[in-house]
Structures are given as structure tokens and as C-alpha cells.
C-alpha positions as CSV (number, residue, x, y, z in Angstrom):
1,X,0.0,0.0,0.0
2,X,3.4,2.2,0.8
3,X,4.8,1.7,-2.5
4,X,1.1,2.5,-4.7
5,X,1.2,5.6,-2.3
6,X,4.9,6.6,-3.3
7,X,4.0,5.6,-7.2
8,X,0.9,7.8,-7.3
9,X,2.9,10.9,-5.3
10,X,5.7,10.5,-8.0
11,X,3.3,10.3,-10.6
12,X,1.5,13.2,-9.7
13,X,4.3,15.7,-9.4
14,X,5.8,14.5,-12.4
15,X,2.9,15.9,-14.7
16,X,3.4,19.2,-11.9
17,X,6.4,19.9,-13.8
18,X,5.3,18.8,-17.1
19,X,2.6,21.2,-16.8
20,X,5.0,24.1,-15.2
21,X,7.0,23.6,-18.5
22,X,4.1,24.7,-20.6
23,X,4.5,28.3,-19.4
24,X,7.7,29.0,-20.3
25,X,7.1,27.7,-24.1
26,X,6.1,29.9,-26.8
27,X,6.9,30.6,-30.8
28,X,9.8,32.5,-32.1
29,X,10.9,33.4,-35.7
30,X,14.3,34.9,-37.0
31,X,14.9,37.2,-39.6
32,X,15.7,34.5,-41.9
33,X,12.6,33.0,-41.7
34,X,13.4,30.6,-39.7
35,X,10.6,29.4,-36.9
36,X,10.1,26.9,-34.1
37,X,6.8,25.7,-32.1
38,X,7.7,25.0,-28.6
39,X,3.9,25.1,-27.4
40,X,1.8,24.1,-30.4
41,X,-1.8,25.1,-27.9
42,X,-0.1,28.5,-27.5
43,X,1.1,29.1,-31.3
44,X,-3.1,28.5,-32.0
45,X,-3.9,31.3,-29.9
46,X,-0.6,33.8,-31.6
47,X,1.4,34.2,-34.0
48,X,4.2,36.0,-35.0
49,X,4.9,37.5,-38.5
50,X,6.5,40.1,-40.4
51,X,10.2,39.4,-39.1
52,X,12.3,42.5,-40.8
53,X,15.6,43.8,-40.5
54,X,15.8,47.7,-41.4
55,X,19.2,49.5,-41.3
56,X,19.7,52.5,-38.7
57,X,23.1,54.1,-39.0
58,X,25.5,51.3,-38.3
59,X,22.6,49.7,-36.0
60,X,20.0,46.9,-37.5
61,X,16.7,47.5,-36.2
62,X,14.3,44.5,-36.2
63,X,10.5,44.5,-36.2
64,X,7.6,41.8,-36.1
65,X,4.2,41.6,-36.0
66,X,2.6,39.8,-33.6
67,X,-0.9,38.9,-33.7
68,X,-4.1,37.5,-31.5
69,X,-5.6,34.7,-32.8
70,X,-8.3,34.3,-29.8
71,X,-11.4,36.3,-29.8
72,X,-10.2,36.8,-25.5
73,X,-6.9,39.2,-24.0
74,X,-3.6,37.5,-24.3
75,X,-0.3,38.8,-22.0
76,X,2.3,38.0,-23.4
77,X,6.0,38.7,-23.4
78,X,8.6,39.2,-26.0
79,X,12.1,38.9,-26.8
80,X,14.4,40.3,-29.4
81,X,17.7,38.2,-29.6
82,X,20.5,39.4,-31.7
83,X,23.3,37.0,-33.4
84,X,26.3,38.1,-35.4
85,X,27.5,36.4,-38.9
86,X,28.8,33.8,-37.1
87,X,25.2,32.5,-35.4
88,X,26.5,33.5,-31.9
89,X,24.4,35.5,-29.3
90,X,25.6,39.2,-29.3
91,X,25.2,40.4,-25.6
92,X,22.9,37.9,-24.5
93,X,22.5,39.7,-21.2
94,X,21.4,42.4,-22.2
95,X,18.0,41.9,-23.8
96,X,15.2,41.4,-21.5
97,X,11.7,40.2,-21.9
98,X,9.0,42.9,-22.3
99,X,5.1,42.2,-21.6
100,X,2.4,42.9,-24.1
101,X,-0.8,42.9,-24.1
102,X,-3.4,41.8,-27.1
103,X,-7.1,42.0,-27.1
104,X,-9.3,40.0,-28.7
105,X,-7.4,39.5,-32.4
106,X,-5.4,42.3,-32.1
107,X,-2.4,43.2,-34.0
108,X,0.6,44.7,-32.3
109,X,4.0,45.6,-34.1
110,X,7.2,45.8,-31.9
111,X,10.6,46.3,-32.2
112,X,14.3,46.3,-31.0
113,X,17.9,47.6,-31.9
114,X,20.9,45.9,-32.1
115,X,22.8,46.3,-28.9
116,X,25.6,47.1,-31.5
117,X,27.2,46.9,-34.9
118,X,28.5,43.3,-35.6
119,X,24.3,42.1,-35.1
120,X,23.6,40.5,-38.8
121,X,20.1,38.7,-37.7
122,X,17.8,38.8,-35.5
123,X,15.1,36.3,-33.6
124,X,11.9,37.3,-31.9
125,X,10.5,34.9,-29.0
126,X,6.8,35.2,-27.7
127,X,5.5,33.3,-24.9
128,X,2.5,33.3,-22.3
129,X,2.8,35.7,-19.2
130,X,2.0,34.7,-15.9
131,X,2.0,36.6,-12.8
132,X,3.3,34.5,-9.8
């Protein structure tokens, strides 16, 4: 009876964390065009489009389009990160996540600037906000 106990507890928290997972999972395109699912229920609810690189001086600035696909409010939050020719992270710590929020099928375009010259591309990430 001990060990069904102990199977069921372990059971139980193991689809805790599977279901904590959830939240940090989202959508994200790059500039190349380039795009990954890492929450297929979210990416039905929003999507992301419109990935563009403008020049700005010797600065890229990158904009996106992200949209509600839910007829209810969405917050969300964003992320611009930057990579260099070489696919490497330029200044990783210095991009933060910013919170949005879309009403019903809403359309809201954002945007970033390189943190500094040797950016080449850019990736936009959008997950799920939730308040602790």
C-alpha cells in the first residue's frame, strides 16, 4: 500500500512539472525566416509574422508583427535576440523580456535595436505571461 502511495505521489508531481513547462514555451521566428513551435496550444492562440531587418546608422533595427488569434486578452511577453554572422548570441544579457498585451485578435507591431554593430540577424521569441 506504501509503494502504490509513493508511485501515485511520484506520478503526480511528475505531470506538476510537465505542466510548469508549458509556461515558459512559446513561438519564435528569425529574420531569416526561420521558426520553431515549442507550445503548439499557444502558437493557436498567436502568431508572429512580419520578421524585418531595417538599417539605422551602423545599427539593425528588427521588427515583427505579432498577432491574437483568440477572440479573449492574451499577456504575453517578447524577446528580441540578436546574433552576429557567425550565429553567436551578441550580448545575451542584455536583452530582457517585455510584456504585451493583445485583445481580442489584435495586432501589435514591436521592435528592437541591435545592442551594436556586428548584429547581422535577428530572432523574436513570444511566450505566455503569468503573474506568480
Amino acid at each position: 500500500m506504501k509503494k502504490g502511495m509513493t508511485l501515485m505521489l511520484a506520478a503526480v508531481l511528475a505531470m506538476g512539472v510537465a505542466g510548469c513547462a508549458k509556461h515558459t514555451a512559446g513561438v519564435s521566428v528569425a529574420s531569416s525566416g526561420e521558426s520553431r513551435v515549442d507550445n503548439a496550444t499557444f502558437s493557436r492562440e498567436v502568431s508572429v509574422s512580419d520578421v524585418r531587418l531595417i538599417g539605422s546608422g551602423d545599427l539593425l533595427k528588427g521588427s515583427a508583427l505579432i498577432s491574437s488569434k483568440v477572440s479573449t486578452d492574451l499577456r504575453l511577453q517578447y524577446k528580441f535576440s540578436w546574433y552576429d554572422a557567425q550565429g553567436l548570441l551578441v550580448e545575451a544579457e542584455g536583452q530582457s523580456w517585455q510584456s504585451l498585451k493583445l485583445h481580442g485578435m489584435q495586432q501589435q507591431q514591436v521592435s528592437s535595436v541591435a545592442p551594436n554593430s556586428s548584429a547581422s540577424r535577428v530572432e523574436i521569441y513570444v511566450r505566455k505571461a503569468f503573474s506568480n
